[in-house]
N, C-alpha and C positions, 0 to 999 in steps of 0.2 A: 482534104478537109482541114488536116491539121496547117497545111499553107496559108487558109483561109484567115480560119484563128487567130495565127502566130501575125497574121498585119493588120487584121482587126484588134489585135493588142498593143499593138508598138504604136498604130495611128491613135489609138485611143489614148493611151500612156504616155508615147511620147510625140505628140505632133510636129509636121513641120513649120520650121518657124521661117519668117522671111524677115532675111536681118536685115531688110532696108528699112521695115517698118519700124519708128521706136515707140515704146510703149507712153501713152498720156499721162504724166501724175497732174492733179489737180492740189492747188493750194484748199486751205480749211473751209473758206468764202465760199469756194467754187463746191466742193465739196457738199455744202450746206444747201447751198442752191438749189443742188440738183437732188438730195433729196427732200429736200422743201416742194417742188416741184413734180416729182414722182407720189408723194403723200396729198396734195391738191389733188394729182390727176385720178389716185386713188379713192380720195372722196369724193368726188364727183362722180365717178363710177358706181361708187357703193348708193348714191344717195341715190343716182337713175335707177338702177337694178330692186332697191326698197319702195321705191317710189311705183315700180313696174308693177314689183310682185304684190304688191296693195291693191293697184286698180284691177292686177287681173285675178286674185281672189276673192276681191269683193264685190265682182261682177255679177257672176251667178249667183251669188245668196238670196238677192230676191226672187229665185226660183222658188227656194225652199216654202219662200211664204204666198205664191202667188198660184202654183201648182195645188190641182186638189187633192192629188194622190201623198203629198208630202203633206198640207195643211190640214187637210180633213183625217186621212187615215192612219200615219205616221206622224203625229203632230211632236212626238217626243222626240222621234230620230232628226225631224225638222230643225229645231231648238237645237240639240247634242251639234248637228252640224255647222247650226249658225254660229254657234261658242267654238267650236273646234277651230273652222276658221277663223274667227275674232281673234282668237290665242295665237294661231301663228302669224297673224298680221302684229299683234302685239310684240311677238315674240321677237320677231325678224324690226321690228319698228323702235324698241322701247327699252328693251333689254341691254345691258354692255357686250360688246361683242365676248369678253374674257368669260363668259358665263355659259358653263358645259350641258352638252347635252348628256344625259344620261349617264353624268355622274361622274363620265370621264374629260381630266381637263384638257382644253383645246392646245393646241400647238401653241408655245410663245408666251405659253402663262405658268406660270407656278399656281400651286393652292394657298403660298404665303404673300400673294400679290395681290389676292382681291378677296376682299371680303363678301358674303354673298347672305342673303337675305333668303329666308324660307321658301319664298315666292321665288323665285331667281333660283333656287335648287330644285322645288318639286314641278315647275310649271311645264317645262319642257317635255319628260320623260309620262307626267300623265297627260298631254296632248297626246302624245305618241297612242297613247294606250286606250284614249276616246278613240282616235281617228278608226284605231285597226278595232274597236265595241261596233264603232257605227259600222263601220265596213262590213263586219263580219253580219250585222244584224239586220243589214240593208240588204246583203244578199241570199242567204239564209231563211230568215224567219219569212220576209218577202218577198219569197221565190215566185209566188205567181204573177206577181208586178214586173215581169221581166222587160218590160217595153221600157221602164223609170229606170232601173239597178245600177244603173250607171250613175246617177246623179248622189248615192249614197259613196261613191269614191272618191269626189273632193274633197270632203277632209284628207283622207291619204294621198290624198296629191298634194293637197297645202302643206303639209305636214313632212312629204319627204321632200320637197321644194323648199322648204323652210331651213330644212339639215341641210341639205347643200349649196345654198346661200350665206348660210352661218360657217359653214365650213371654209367655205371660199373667201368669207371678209377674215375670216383666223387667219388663216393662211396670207391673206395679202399685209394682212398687220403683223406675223407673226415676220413676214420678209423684211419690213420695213424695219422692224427692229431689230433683224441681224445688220440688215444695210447701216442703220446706224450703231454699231457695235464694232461692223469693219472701215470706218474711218481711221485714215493713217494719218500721221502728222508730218505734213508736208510745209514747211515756209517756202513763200514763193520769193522771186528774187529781190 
């Protein structure tokens, strides 16, 4: 076992290098291009993926109002859920990506980098806290509605769908900003 280790260490460490290959430096232009080019390709990705998570949470909403077991008898948790959703489509739609969920800041931002508004600090953390009232209150209080109880966990799907959508645009922006941080100063010839 310890053989195993000892070249799972030294490949990892020190790999083998094939000295015919020589490594690419890019000039500053070329440089710029390419991430010019990576940040497009990333917002077009973000803008499908927001564009996605809208049509497919705002699909079923008009269950809430259309259903009589949601309209007639649950007319509150109806509402709580069509809000719940509304806010993470909001949230994931409207908000600046630097803006943390639950208090904690996202990757790739400081707290002296962005200024944040009431709304932009509480909005997130009590979505959270609707989604998991309704859930609790859809499946609980309305225990004999067993055939519907499902329909009271979209907001907690919006909701933890929303966190890792948010998550994943930090992260790709947070890259993007190392990527341009490690530009080297290359003149080309």
């Amino acid at each position: 076992m310890s053989r195993l280790r000892r070249a799972t260490r030294k490949l990892l460490h020190e790999p083998e290098e094939d000295n015919d290959i020589q490594p690419e430096f890019y000039d500053e232009q070329e440089q710029e291009k390419i991430i010019h080019d990576i940040e497009l390709e990333l917002h077009s990705t973000e803008s499908f993926f927001r564009s996605a998570f809208t049509a497919v949470m705002l699909l079923p909403t008009p269950l809430f109002l259309v259903l009589p077991y949601c309209r007639v008898y649950n007319s509150m948790l109806s509402l709580l859920s069509i809000s719940s959703i509304a806010l993470s489509v909001y949230i994931i739609n409207i908000l600046k990506p630097a803006v943390p969920w639950l208090f904690l800041p996202l990757p790739g931002f400081t707290a002296t980098e962005i200024a944040l508004t009431p709304i932009e600090i509480y909005v997130s953390p009590l979505n959270i806290v609707l989604a998991a009232v309704i859930l609790a209150a859809g499946l609980l209080i309305h225990y004999p509605w067993a055939g519907f109880d499902y329909i009271w966990s979209l907001p907690t799907i919006s909701v933890a769908t929303a966190v890792m959508l948010r998550k994943w645009i930090a992260d790709t922006n947070a890259s993007v900003v190392t990527l341009h941080k490690t530009k080297y100063p290359y003149k080309g010839a």
